[in-house]
DRENTORKOL-3810 file (N, C-alpha, C; in nm, 4 decimals):
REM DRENTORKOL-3810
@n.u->6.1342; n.v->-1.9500; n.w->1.3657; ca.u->6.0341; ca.v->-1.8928; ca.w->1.2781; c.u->5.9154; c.v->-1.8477; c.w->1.3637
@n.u->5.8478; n.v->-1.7419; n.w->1.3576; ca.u->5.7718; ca.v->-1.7042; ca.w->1.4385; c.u->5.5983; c.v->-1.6344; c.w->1.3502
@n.u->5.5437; n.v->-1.6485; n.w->1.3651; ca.u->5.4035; ca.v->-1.5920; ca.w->1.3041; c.u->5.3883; c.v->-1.4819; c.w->1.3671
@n.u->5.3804; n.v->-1.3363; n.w->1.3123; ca.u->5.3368; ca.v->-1.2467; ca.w->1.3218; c.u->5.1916; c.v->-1.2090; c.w->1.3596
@n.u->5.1279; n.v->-1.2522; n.w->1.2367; ca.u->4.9768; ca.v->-1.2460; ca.w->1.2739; c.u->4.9408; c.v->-1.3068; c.w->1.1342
@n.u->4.8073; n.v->-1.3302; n.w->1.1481; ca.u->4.7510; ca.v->-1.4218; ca.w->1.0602; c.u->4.5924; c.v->-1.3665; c.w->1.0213
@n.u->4.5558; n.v->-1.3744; n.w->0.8948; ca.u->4.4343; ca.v->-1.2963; ca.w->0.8871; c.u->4.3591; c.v->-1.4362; c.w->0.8331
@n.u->4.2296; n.v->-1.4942; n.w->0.8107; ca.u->4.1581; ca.v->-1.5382; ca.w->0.7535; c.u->4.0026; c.v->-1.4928; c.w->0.7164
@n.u->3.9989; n.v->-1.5330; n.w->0.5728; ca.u->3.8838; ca.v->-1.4593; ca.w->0.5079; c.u->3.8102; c.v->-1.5889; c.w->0.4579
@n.u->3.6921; n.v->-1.5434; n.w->0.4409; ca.u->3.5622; ca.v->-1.6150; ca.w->0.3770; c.u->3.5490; c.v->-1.5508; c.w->0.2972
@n.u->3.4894; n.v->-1.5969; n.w->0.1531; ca.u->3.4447; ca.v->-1.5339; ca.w->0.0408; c.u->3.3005; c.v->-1.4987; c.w->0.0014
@n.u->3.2584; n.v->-1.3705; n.w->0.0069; ca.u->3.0783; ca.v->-1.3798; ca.w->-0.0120; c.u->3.0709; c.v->-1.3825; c.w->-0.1454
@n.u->3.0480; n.v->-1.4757; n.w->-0.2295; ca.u->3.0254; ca.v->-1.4316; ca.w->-0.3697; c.u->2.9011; c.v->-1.3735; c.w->-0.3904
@n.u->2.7887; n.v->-1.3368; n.w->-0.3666; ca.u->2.6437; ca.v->-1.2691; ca.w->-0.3933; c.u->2.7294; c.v->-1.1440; c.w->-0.4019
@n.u->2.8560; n.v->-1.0515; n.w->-0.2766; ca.u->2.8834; ca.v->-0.9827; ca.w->-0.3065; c.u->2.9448; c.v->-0.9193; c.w->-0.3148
@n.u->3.0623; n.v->-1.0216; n.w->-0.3806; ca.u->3.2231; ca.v->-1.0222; ca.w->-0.4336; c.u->3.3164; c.v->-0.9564; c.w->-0.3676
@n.u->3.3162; n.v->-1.0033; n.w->-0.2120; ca.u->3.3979; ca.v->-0.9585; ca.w->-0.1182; c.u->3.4700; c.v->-1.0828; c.w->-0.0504
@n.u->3.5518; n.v->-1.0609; n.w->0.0576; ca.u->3.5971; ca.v->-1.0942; ca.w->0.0831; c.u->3.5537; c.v->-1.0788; c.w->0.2900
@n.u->3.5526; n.v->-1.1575; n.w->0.3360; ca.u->3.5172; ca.v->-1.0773; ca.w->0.5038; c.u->3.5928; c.v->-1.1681; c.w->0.6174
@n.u->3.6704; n.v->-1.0502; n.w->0.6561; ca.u->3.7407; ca.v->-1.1153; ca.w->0.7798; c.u->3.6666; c.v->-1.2067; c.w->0.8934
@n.u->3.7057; n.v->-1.3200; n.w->0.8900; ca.u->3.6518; ca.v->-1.4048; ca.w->1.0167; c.u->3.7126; c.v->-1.4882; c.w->1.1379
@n.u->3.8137; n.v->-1.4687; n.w->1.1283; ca.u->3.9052; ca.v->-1.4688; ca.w->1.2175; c.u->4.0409; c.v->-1.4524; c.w->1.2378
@n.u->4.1392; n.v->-1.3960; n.w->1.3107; ca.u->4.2417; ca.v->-1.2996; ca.w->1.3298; c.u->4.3151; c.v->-1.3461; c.w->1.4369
@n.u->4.4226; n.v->-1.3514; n.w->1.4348; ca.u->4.4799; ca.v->-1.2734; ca.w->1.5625; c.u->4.6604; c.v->-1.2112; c.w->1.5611
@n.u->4.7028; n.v->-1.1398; n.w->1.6717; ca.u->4.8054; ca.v->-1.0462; ca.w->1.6695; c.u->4.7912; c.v->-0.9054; c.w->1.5837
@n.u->4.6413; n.v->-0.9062; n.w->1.5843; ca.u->4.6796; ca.v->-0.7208; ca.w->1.4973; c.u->4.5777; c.v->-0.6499; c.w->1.5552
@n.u->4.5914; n.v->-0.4775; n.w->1.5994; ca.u->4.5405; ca.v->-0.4205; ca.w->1.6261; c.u->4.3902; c.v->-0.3832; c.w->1.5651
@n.u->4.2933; n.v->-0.3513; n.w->1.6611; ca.u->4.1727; ca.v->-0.3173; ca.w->1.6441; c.u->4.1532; c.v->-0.2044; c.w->1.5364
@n.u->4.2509; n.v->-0.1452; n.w->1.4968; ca.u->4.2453; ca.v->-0.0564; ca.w->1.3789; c.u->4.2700; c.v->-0.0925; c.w->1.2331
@n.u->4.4209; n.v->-0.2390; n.w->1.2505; ca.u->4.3946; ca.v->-0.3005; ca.w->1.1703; c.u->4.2959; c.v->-0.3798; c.w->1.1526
@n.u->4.2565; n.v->-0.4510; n.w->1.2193; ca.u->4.1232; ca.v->-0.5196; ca.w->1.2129; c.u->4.0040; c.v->-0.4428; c.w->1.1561
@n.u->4.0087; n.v->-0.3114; n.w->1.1610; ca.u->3.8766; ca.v->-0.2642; ca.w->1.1306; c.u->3.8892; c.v->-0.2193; c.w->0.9499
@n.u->4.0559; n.v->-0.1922; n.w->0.9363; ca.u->4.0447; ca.v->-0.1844; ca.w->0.7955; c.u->4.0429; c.v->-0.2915; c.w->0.6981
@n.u->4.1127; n.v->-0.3959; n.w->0.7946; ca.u->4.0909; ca.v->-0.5356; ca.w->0.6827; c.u->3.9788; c.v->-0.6231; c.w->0.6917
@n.u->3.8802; n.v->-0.5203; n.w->0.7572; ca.u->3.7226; ca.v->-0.6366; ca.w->0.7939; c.u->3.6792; c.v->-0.6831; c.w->0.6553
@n.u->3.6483; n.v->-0.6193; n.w->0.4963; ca.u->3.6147; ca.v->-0.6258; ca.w->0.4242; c.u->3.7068; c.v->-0.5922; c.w->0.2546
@n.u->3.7527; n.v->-0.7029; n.w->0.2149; ca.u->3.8443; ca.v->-0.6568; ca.w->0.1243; c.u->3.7484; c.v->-0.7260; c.w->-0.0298
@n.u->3.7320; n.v->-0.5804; n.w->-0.1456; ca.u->3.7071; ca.v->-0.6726; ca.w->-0.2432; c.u->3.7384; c.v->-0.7549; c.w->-0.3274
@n.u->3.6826; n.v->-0.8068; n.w->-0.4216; ca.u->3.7456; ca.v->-0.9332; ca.w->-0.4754; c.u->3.8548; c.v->-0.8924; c.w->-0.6067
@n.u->3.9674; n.v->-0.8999; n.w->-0.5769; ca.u->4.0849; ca.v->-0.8589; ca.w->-0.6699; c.u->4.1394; c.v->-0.7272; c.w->-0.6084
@n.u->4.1120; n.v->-0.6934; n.w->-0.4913; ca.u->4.1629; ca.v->-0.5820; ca.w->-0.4442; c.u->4.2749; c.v->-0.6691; c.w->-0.2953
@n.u->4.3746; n.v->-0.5333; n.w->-0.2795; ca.u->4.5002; ca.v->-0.5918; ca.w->-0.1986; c.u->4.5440; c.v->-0.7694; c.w->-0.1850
@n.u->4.6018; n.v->-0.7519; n.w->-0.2052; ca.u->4.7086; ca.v->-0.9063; ca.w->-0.1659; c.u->4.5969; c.v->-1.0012; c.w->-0.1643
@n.u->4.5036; n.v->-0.9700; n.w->-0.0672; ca.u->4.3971; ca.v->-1.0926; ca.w->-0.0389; c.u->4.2985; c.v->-1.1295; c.w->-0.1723
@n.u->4.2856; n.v->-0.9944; n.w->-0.1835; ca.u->4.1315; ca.v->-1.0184; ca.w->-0.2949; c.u->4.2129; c.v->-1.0748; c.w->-0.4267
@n.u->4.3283; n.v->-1.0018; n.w->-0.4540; ca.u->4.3908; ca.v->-1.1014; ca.w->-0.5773; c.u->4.4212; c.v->-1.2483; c.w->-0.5661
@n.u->4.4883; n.v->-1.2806; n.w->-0.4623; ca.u->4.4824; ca.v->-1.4211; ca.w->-0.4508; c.u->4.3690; c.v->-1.5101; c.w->-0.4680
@n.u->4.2561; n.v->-1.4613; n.w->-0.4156; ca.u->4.1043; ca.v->-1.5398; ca.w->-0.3959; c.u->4.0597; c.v->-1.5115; c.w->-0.5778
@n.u->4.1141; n.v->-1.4061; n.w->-0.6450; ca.u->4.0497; ca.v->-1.3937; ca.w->-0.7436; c.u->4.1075; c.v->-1.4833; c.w->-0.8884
@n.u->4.2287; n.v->-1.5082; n.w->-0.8696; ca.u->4.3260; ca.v->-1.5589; ca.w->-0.9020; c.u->4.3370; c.v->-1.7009; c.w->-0.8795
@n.u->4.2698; n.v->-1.7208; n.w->-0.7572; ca.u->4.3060; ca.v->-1.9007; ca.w->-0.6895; c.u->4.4529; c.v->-1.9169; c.w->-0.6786
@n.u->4.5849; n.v->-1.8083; n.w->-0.6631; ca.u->4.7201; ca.v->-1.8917; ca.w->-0.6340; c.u->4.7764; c.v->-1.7891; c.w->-0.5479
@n.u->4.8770; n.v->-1.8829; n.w->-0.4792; ca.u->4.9293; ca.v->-1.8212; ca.w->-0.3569; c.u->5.0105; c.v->-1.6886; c.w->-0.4467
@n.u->5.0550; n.v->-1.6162; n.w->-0.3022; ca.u->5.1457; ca.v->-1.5065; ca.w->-0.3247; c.u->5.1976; c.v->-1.4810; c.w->-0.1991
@n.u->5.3506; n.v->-1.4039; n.w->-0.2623; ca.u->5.4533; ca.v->-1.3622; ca.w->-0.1353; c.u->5.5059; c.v->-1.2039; c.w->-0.1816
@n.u->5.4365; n.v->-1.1075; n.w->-0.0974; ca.u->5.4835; ca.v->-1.0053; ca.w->-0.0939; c.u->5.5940; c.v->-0.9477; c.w->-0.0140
@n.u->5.7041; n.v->-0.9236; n.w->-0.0932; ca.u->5.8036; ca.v->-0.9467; ca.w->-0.0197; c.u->5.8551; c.v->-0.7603; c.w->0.0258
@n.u->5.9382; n.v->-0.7264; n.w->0.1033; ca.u->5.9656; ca.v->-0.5934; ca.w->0.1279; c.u->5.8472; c.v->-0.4917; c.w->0.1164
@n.u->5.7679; n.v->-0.5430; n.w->0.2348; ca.u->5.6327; ca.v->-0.4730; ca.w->0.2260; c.u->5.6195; c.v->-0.3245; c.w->0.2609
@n.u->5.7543; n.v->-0.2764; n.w->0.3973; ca.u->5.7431; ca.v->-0.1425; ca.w->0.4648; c.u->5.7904; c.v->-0.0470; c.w->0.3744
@n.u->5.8729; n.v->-0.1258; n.w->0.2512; ca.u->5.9247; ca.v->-0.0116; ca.w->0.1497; c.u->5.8610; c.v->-0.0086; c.w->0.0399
@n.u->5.7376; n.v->-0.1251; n.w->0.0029; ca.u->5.6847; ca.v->-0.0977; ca.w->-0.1444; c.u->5.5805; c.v->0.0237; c.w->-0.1001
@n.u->5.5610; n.v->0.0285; n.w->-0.2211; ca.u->5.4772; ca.v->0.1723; ca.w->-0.2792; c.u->5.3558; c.v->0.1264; c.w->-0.3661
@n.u->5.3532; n.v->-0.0661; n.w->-0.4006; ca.u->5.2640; ca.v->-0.1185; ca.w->-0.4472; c.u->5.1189; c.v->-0.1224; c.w->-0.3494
@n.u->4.9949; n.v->-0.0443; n.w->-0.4608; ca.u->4.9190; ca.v->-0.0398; ca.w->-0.3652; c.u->4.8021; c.v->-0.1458; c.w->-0.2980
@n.u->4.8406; n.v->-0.2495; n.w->-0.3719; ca.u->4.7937; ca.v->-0.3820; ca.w->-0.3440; c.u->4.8341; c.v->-0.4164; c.w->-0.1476
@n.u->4.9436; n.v->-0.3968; n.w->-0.0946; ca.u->4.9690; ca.v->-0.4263; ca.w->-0.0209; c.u->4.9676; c.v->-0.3000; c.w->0.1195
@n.u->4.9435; n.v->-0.2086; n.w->0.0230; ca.u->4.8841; ca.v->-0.0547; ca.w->0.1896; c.u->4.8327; c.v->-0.1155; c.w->0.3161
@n.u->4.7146; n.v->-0.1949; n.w->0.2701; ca.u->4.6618; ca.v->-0.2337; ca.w->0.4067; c.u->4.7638; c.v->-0.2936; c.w->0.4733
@n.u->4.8126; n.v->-0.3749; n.w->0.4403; ca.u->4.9022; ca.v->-0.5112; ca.w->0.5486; c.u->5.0276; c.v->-0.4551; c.w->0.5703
@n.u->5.0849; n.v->-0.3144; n.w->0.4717; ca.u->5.1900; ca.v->-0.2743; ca.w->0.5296; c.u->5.1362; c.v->-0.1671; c.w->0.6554
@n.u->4.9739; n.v->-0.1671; n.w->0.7118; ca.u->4.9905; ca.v->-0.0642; ca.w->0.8105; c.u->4.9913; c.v->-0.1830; c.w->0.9596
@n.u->5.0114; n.v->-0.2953; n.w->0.8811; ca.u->5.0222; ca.v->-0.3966; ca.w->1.0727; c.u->5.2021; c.v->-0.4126; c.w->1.0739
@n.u->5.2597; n.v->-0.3472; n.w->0.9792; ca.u->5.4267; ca.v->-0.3685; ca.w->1.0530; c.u->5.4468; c.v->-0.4937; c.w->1.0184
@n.u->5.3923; n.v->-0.5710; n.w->0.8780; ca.u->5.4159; ca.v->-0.7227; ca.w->0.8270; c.u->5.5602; c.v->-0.6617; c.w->0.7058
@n.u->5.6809; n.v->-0.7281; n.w->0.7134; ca.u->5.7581; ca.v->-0.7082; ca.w->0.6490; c.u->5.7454; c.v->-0.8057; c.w->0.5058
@n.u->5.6912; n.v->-0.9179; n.w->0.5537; ca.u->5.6864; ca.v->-1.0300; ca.w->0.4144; c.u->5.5162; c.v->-1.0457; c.w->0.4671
@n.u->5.4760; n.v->-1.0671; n.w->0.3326; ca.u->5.3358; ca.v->-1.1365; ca.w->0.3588; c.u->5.3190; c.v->-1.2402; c.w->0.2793
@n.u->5.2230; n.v->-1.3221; n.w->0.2962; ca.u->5.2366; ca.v->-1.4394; ca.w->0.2365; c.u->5.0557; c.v->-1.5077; c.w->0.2362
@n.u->5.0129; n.v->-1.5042; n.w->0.1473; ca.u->4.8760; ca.v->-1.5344; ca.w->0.0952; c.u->4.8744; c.v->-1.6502; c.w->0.0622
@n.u->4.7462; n.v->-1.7201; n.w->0.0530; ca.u->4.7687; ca.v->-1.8775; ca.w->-0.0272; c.u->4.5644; c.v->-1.8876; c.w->0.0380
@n.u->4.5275; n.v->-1.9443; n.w->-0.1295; ca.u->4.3573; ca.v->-1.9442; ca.w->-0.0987; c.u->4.3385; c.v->-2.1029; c.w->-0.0532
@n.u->4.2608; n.v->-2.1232; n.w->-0.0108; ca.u->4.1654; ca.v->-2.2092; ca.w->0.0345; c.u->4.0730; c.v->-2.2632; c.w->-0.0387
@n.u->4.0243; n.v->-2.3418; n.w->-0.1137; ca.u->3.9809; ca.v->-2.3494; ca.w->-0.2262; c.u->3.8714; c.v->-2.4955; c.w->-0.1693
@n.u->3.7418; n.v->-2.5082; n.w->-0.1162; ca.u->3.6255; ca.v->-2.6296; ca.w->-0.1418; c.u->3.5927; c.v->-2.6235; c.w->-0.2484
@n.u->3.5861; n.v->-2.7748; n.w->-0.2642; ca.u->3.5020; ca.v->-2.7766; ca.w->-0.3865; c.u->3.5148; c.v->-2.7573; c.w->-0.5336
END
């Protein structure tokens, strides 16, 4: 089993985003589009908005646009799950 790459986000609620804070295995281009995702937007922001994991599965062939961003790092399955203090 091998990890591709891994994104982690913090949640700003003042202003209902989401902000990348640490990364690694994906290009500086991906990085620059997934710096800021809002809240209920792509894979990430629904999960955080939602509070429950998710598995997007056959990512290079969906057409769902929840998942555009993460299908441009070459992730075939993705797999979300929030973090929840408190």
């Amino acid at each position: 089993c091998e990890l591709d790459f891994f994104l982690n986000y913090l949640y700003n609620e003042e202003l209902g985003e989401l902000h990348l804070c640490s990364h690694a295995f994906i290009s500086e281009e991906a990085r620059e589009a997934l710096q800021v995702v809002p809240l209920g937007r792509e894979i990430c922001g629904l999960v955080a908005q939602q509070r429950k994991a998710h598995v997007a599965m056959a990512v290079q062939v969906s057409d769902d646009p929840r998942v555009q961003l993460v299908k441009s790092t070459g992730a075939r399955v993705y797999i979300c799950n929030p973090i929840i203090i408190g």
